[in-house]
NUDREN-533632 format. One record per residue (C-alpha): x, y, z; residue number from 1. Coordinates in steps of 0.02 Angstrom, whole numbers, plus 50000, padded with zeros to 5 digits. Each point is the difference from the previous one (the first is absolute). Layout:
<site <X, Y, Z>, NUM>,
...
***
This chain:
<site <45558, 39661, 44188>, 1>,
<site <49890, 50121, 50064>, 2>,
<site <49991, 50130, 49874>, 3>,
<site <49892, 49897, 49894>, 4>,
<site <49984, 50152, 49868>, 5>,
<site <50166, 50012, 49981>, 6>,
<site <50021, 49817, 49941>, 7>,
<site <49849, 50041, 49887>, 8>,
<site <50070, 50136, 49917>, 9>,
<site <50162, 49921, 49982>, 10>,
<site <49934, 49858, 49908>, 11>,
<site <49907, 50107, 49871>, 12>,
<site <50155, 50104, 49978>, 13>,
<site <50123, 49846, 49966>, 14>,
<site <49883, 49898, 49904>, 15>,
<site <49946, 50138, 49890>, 16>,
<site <50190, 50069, 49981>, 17>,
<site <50133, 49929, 50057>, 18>,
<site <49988, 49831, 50056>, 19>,
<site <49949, 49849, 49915>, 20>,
<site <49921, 49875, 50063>, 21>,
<site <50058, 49849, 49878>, 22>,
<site <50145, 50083, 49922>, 23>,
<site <50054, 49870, 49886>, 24>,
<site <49851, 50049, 49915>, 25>,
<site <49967, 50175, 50016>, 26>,
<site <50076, 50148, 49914>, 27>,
<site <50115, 50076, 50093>, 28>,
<site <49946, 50188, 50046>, 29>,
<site <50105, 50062, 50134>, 30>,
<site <50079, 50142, 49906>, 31>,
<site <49871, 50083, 50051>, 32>,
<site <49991, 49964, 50166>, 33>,
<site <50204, 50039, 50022>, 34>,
<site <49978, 50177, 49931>, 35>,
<site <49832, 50039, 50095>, 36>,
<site <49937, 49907, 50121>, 37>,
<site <50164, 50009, 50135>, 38>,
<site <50004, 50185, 50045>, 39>,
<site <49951, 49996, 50170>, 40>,
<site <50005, 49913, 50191>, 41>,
<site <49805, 49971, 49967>, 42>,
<site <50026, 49919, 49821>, 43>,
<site <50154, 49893, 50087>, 44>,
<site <49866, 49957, 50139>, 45>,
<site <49869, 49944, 49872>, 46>,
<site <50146, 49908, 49910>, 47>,
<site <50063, 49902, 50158>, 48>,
<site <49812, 49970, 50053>, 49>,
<site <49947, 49901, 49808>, 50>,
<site <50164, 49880, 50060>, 51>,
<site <49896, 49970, 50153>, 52>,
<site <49848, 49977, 49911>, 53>,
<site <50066, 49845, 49894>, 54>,
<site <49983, 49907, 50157>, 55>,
<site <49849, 49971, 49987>, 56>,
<site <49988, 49897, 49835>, 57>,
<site <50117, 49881, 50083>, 58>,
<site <49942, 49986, 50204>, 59>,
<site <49820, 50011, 49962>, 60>,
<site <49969, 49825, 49973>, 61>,
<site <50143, 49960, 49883>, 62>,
<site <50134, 49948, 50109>, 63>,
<site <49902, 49901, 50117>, 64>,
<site <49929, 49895, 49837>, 65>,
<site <50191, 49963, 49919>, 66>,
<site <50056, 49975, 50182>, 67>,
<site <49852, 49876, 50088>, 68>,
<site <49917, 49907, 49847>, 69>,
<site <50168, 49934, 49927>, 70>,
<site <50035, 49943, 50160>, 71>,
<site <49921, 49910, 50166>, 72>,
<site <49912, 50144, 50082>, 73>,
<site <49867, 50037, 49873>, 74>,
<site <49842, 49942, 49883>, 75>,
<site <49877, 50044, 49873>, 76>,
<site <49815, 49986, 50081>, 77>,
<site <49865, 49992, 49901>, 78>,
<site <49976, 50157, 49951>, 79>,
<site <50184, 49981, 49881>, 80>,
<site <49981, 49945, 49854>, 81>,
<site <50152, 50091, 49925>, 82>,
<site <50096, 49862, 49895>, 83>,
<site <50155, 50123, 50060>, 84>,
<site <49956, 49987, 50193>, 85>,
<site <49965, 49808, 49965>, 86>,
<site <50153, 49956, 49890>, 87>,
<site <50129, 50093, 50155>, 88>,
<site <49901, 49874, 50138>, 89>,
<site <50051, 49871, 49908>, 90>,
<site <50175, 50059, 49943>, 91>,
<site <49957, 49976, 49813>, 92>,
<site <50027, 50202, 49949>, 93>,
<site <50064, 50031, 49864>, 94>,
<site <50088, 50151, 49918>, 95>,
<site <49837, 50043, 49947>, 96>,
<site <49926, 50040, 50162>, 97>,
<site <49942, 50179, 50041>, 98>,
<site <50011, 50004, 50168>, 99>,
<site <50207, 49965, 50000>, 100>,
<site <49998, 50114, 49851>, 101>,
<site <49907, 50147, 50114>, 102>,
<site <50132, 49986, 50100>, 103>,
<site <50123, 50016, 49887>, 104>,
<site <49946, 50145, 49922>, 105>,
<site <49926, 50087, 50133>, 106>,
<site <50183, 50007, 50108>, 107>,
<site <50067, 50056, 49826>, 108>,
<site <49873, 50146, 50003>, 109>,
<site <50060, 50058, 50200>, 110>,
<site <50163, 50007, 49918>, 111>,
<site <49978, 50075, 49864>, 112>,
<site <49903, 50153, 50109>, 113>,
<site <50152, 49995, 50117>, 114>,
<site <50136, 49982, 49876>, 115>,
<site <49921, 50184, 49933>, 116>,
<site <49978, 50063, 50169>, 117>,
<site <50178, 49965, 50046>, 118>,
<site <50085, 50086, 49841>, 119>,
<site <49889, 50167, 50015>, 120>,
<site <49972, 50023, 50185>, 121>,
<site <50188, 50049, 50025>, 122>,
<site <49993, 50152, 49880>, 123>,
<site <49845, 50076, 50099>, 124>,
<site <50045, 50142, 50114>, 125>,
<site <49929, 49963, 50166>, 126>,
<site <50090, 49942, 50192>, 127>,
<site <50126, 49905, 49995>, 128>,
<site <49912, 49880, 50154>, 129>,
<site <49836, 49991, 49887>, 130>,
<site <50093, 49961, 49831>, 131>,
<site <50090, 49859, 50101>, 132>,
<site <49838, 49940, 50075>, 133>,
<site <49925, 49970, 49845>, 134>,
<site <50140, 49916, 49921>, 135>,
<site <50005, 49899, 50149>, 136>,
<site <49821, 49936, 49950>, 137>,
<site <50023, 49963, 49833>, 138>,
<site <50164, 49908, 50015>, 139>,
<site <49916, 49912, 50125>, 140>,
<site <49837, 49953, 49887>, 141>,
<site <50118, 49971, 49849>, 142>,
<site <50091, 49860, 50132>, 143>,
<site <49824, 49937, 50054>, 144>,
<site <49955, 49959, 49806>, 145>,
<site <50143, 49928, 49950>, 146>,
<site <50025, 49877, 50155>, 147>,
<site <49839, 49949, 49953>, 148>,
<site <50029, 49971, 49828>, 149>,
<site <50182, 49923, 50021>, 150>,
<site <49896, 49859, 50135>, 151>,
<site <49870, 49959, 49867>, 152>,
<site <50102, 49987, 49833>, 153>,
<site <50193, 49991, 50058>, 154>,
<site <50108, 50113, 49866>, 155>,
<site <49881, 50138, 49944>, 156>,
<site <50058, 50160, 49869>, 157>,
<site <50061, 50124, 50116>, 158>,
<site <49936, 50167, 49938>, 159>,
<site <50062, 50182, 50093>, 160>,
<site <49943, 50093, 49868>, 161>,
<site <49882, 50030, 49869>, 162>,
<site <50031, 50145, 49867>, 163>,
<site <49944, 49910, 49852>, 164>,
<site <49884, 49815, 49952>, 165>,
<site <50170, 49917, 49973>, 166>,
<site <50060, 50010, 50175>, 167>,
<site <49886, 49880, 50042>, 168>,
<site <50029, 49885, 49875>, 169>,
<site <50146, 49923, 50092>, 170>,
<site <50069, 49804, 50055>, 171>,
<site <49984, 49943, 50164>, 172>,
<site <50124, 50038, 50163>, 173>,
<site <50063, 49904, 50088>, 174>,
<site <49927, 50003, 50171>, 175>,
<site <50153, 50003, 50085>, 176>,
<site <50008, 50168, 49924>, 177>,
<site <49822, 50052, 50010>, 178>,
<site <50036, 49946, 50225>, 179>,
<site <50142, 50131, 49980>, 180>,
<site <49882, 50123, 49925>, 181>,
<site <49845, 49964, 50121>, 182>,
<site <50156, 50028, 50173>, 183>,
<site <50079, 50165, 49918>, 184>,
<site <49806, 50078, 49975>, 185>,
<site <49968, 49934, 50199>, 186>,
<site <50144, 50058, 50051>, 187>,
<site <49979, 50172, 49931>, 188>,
<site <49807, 49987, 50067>, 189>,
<site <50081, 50005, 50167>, 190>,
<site <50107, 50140, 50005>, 191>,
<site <49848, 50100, 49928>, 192>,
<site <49846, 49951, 50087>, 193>,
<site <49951, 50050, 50188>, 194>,
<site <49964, 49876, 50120>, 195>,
<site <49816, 50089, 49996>, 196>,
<site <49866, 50084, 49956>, 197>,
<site <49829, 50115, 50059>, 198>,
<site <49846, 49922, 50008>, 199>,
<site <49949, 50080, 49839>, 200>,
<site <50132, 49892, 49894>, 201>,
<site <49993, 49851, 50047>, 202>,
<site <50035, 49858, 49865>, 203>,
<site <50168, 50071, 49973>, 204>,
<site <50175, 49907, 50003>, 205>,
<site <50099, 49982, 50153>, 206>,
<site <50176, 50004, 50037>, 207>,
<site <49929, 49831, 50107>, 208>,
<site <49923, 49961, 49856>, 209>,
<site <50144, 50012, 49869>, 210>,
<site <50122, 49897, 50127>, 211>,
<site <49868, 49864, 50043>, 212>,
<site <49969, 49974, 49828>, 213>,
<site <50173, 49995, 49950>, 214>,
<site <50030, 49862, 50125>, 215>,
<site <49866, 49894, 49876>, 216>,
<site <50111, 50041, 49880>, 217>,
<site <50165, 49930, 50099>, 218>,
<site <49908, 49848, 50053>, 219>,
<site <49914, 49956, 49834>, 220>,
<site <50164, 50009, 49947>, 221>,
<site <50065, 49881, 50161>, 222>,
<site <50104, 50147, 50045>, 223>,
<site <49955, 49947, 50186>, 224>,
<site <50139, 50101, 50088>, 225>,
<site <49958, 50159, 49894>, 226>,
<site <49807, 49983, 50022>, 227>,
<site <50019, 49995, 50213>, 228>,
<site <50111, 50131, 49995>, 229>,
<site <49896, 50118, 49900>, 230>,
<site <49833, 49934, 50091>, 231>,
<site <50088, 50011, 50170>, 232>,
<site <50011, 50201, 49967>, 233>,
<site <49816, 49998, 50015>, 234>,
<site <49952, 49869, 50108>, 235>,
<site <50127, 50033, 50136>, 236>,
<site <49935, 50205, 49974>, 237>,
<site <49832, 49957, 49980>, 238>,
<site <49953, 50137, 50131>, 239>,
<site <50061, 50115, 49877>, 240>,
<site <49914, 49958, 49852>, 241>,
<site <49846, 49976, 50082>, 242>,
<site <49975, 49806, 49967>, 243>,
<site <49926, 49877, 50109>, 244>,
<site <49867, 49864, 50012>, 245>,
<site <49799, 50020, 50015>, 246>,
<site <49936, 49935, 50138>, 247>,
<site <49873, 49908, 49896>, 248>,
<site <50058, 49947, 49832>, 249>,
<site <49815, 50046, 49917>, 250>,
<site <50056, 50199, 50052>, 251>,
<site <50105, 49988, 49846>, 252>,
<site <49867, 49984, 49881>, 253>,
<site <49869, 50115, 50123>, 254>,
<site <49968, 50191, 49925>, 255>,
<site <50029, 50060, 50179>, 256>,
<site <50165, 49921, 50015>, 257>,
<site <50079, 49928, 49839>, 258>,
<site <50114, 50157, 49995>, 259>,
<site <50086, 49957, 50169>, 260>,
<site <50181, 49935, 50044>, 261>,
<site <49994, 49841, 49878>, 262>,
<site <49974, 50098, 49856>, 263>,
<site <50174, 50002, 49918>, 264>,
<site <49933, 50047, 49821>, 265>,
<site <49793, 49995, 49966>, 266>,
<site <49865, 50047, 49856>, 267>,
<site <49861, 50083, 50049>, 268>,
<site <49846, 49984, 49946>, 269>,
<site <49815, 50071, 50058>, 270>,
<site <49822, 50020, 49965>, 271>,
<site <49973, 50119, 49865>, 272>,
<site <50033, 50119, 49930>, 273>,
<site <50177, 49915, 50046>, 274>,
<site <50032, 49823, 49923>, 275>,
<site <49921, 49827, 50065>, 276>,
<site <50102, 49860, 50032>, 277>,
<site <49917, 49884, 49897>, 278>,
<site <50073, 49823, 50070>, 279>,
<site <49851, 49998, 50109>, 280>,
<site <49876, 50000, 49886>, 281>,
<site <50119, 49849, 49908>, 282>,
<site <50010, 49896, 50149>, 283>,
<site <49839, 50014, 50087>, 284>,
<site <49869, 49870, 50036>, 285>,
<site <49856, 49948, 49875>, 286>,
<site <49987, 49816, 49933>, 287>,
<site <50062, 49927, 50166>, 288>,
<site <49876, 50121, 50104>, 289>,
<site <49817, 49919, 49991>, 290>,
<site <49904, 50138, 49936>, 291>,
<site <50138, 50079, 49919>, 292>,
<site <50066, 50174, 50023>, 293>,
<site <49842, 50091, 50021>, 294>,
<site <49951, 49937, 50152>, 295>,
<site <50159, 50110, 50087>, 296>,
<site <49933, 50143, 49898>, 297>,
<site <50155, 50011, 49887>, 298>,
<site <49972, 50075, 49811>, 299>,
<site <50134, 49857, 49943>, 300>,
<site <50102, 49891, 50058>, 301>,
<site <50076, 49882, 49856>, 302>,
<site <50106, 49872, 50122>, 303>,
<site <50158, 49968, 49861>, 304>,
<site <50135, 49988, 50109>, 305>,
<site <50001, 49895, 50162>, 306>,
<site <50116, 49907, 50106>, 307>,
<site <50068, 49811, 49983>, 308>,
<site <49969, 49888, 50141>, 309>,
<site <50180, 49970, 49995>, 310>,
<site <50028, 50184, 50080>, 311>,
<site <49846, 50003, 50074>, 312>,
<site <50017, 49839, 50117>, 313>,
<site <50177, 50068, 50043>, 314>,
<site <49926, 50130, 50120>, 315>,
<site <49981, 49965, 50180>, 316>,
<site <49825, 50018, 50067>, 317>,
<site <50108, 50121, 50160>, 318>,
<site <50090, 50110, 49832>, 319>,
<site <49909, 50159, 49988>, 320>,
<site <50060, 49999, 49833>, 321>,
<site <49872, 49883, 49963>, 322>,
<site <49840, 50087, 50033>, 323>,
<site <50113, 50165, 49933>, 324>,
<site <50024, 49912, 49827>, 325>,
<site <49849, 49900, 49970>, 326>,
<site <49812, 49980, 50045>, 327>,
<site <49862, 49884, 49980>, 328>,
<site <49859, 50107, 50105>, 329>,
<site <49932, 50159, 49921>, 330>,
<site <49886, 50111, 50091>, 331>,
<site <49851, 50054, 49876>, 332>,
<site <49977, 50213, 49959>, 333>,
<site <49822, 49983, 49996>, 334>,
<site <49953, 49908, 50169>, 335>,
<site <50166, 49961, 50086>, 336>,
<site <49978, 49805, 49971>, 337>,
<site <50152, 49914, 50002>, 338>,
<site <50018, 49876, 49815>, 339>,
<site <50151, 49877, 50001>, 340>,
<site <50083, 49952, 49849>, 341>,
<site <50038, 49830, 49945>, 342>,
<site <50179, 50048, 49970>, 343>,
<site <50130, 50115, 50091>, 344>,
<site <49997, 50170, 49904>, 345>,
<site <50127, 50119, 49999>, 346>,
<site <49978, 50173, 50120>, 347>,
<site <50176, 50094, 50007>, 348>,
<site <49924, 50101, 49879>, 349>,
<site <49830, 50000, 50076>, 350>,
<site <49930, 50165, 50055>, 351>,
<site <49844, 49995, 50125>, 352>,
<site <49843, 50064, 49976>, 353>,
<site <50041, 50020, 49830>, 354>,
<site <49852, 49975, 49890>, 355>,
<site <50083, 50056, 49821>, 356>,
<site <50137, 49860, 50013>, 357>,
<site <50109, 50104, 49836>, 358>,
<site <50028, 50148, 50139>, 359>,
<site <50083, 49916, 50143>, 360>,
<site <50122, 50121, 50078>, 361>,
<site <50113, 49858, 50060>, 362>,
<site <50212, 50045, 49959>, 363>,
<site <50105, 49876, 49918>, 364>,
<site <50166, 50004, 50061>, 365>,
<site <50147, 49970, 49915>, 366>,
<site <50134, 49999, 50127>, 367>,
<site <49914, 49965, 50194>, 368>,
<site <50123, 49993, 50155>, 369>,
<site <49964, 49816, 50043>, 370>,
<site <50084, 49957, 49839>, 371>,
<site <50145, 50092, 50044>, 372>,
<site <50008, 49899, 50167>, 373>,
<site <49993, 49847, 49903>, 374>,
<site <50143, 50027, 49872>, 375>,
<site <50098, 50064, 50152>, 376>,
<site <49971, 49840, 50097>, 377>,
<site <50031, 49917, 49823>, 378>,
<site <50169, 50077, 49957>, 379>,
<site <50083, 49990, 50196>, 380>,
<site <49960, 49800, 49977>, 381>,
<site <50078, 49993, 49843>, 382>,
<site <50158, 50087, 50045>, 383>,
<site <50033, 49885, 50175>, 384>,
<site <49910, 50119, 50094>, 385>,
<site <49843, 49891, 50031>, 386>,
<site <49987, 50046, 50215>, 387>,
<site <49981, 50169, 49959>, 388>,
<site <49899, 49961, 49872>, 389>,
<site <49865, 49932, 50099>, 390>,
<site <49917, 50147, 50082>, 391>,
<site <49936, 50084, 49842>, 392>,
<site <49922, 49825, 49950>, 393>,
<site <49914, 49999, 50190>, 394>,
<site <49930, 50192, 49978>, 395>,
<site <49912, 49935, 49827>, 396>,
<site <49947, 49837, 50104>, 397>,
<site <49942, 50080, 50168>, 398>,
<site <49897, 50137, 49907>, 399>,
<site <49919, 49865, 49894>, 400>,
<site <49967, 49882, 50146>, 401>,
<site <49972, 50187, 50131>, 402>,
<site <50108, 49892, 50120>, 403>,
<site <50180, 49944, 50032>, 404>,
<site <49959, 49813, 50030>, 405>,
<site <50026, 49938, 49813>, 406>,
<site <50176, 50112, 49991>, 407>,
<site <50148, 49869, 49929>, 408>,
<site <50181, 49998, 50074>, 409>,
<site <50144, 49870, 49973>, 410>,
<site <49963, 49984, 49804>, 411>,
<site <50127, 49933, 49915>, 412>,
<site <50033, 50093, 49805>, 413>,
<site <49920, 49901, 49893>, 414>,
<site <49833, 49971, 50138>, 415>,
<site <50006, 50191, 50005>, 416>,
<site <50011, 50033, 49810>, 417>,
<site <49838, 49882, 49991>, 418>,
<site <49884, 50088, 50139>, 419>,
<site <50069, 50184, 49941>, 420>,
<site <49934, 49937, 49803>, 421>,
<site <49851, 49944, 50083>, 422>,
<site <49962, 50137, 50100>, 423>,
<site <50025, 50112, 49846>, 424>,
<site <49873, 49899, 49926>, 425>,
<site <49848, 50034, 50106>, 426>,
<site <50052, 50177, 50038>, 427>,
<site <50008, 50063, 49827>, 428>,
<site <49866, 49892, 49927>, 429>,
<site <49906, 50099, 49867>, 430>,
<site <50129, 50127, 49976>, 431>,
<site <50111, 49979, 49857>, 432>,
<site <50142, 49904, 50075>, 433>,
<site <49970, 49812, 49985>, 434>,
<site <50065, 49977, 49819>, 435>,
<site <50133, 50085, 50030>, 436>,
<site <50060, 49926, 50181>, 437>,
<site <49986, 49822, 49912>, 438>,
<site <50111, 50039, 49837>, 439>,
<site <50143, 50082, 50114>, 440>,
<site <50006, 49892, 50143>, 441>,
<site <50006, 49871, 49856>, 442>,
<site <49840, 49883, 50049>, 443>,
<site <49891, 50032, 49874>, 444>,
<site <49978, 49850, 49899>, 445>,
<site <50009, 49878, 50143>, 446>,
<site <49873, 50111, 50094>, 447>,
<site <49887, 49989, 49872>, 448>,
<site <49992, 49809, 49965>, 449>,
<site <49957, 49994, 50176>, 450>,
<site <49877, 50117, 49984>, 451>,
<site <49914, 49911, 49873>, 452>,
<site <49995, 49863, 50100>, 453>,
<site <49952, 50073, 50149>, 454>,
<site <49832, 50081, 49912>, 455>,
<site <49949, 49846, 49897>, 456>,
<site <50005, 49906, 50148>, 457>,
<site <49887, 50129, 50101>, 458>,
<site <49919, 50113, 49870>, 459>,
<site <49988, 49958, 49812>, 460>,
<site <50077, 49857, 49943>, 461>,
<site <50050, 50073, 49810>, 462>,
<site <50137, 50099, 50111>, 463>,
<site <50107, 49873, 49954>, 464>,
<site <50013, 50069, 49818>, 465>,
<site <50137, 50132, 50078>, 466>,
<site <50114, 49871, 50060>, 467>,
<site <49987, 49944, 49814>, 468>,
<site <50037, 50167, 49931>, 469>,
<site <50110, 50079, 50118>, 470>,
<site <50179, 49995, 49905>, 471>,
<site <50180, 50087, 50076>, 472>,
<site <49994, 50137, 49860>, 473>,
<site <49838, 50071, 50101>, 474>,
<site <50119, 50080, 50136>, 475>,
<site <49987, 50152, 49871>, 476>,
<site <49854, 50077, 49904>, 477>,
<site <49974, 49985, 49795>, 478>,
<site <50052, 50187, 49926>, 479>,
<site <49849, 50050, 49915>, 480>,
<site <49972, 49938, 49824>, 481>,
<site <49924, 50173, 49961>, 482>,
<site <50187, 50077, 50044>, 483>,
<site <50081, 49861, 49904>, 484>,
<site <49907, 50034, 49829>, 485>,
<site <50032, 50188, 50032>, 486>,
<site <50179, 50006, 50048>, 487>,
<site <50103, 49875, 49911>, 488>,
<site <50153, 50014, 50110>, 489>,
<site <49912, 49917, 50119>, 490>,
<site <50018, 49814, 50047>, 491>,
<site <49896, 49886, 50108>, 492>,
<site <50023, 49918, 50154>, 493>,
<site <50034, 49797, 49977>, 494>,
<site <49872, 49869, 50019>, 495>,
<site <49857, 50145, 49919>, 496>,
***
């Protein structure tokens, strides 16, 4: 968002007051907060902007890590030695993990904030068209954190309030009822959020963005004939909404363009005094770049996360995806000498002539249009629909390849399903989606025995300790042990 002082001040407010940030643990001190704090549009502003601010515990790196190292798309370089980072690789985590318990508790801590937000903003006198608004954006936050809680741990406590420690001491839901929950608060986004915003605000959710995200929710949920029809509002309106395609897919991460038509639902970050995105300093080059980082002129670069070869060799030399999602050649600060590393290394996140590598500016984006393409195409085939499915597979296709010559026709369902999981693959690589796309299109465990294959055979031959480990109870996430020991209603997944 763009009102970076906002989010600030927000954050000091809630964490101080009223919102707690692990509140299994915490005392519970929002008495005060009821009686004092909600008097006014501004304080219901500040409330509605600390939701927002949650986000950034979980997109900064977090959801990328539980997302690509547990799966095919992602290792630990050198510069990782985390036993955490190294134990997900290899698919021997534990309940133990703090990573997977981040998560946990940080979605818990967005709810918590909008669970407040949505009991007190009603009571504040202000428009009727601003009170919805912000409603809108909580419900739709409060939707966001529990889909991605319900995809990494399956029946999680389903908590709309929280007047005293106890509420949150509760059993699990079932997540047939926490889906129910996540469509009703989407739903309700809709009706209250406008299909836009000024300049000044961007970073806030959509009506596009509440229906695109809520057909992820129908076809998680293999709901194929709901999730077309509620993407097809948008797609086939997408003049309306204001969505479309870059012409280059590096525009989405560039600080000129990554607010254009293919960003459904985006953080921002920026040089200070606003917040760094700090993947890039995680994922640039230094023990695969002869010389290491200081010969580009960088103050860091630590190289922890990088890409298999299995994604990596998947890319077509022609795919401008390729040179928009990785990068061997670096052009040096200090001279302009070019330094290739011995590796590919991550650059969605890269930002150019960037010396501080803890301030690049470049977005994250939660929700981008070409995903919304790609479910569409995903759904129509899945519903008997697979002609008019093929179009929005070709506009993801011909942008990647900037021609029409590589476009597919005459696919048959199950030859389409494979190219649309594929294409989803190298399109959203780095972005939070891989774990996620393998559980619920149910391919995860074969997938990754093939991937261990595939890298021992090419890269490092101990990959074959993940075809060892990998077990059918992995399709879901431990619950924390942490949140076990503290709440004993509690129970843990099987096979943990």
């Amino acid at each position: 968002m763009k009102n970076i002082s906002k989010l600030l001040l927000a954050a000091v407010l809630f964490n101080s007051t009223a919102c707690m940030d692990n509140f299994l643990q915490e005392s519970p001190k929002d008495r005060f907060v009821e009686s004092n704090f909600y008097g006014s549009q501004e304080d219901a502003e500040a409330a509605v902007a600390a939701v927002y601010q949650q986000l950034y515990s979980i997109y900064d790196r977090l959801m990328f890590l539980l997302n690509e190292l547990p799966a095919d798309d992602e290792k630990n370089g050198l510069g990782m030695p985390n036993q955490f980072l190294q134990n997900l690789e290899y698919l021997r985590h534990t309940s133990e993990n703090q990573f997977v318990s981040n998560m946990w508790t940080s979605n818990y801590s967005g709810i918590s904030r909008a669970n407040f937000a949505i009991a007190n903003i009603p009571d504040i006198e202000m428009g009727e068209t601003a009170k919805n608004r912000m409603l809108g954006e909580v419900k739709f936050l409060r939707a966001l954190y529990y889909f991605n809680l319900v995809r990494f741990f399956g029946d999680v406590p389903l908590i709309l309030k929280l007047e005293s420690i106890q509420d949150a001491y509760t059993s699990r839901t079932s997540k047939d009822l926490v889906y129910q929950q996540i469509i009703a608060d989407l739903e309700d986004a809709e009706n209250g959020l406008p299909v836009s915003y000024p300049s000044s605000e961007l970073g806030r959710a959509t009506r596009g963005a509440a229906k695109i995200l809520l057909g992820k929710v129908y076809l998680t949920q293999h709901e194929y004939g709901k999730a077309a029809d509620k993407l097809r509002e948008v797609i086939e309106n997408e003049g309306e909404y204001g969505y479309g395609l870059h012409d280059s897919y590096r525009a989405n991460w560039e600080d000129a363009t990554e607010w254009g038509p293919e960003s459904v639902f985006s953080i921002e970050y920026m040089a200070p005094p606003g917040r760094g995105n700090s993947a890039m300093v995680l994922q640039g080059p230094k023990y695969s770049l002869p010389g290491g980082f200081e010969v580009l002129g960088l103050v860091n670069s630590n190289e922890a996360d990088i890409p298999t070869r299995d994604l990596y060799d998947r890319f077509e030399d022609d795919d401008q995806r390729k040179a928009g999602t990785f990068r061997k050649d670096f052009v040096s600060l200090i001279d302009g000498s070019v330094h290739t590393s011995s590796i590919p290394i991550f650059v969605k996140y890269w930002e150019e002539n960037q010396p501080n590598s803890n301030f690049s500016g470049a977005n994250i984006h939660v929700i981008r249009y070409a995903d919304a393409l790609l479910m569409y195409a995903e759904a129509l085939n899945e519903i008997g629909e697979t002609g008019q499915a093929h179009p929005y597979l070709n506009r993801i296709r011909e942008r990647a390849h900037r021609s029409a010559d590589k476009n597919l026709s005459g696919l048959s369902p199950d030859e389409f399903r494979e190219v649309v999981w594929e294409e989803r693959r190298k399109e959203l690589a780095q972005e939070g989606h891989r774990w996620f796309d393998l559980v619920r299109t149910g391919r995860f465990v074969e997938r990754m025995k093939e991937h261990a294959a595939y890298e021992a055979s090419v890269a490092e031959s101990n990959k074959v300790e993940i075809a060892q480990n990998i077990r059918e109870h992995m399709i879901l996430m431990p619950i924390p042990q942490r949140e076990l020991d503290l709440n004993p209603e509690l129970t843990q997944n099987p096979g943990y």
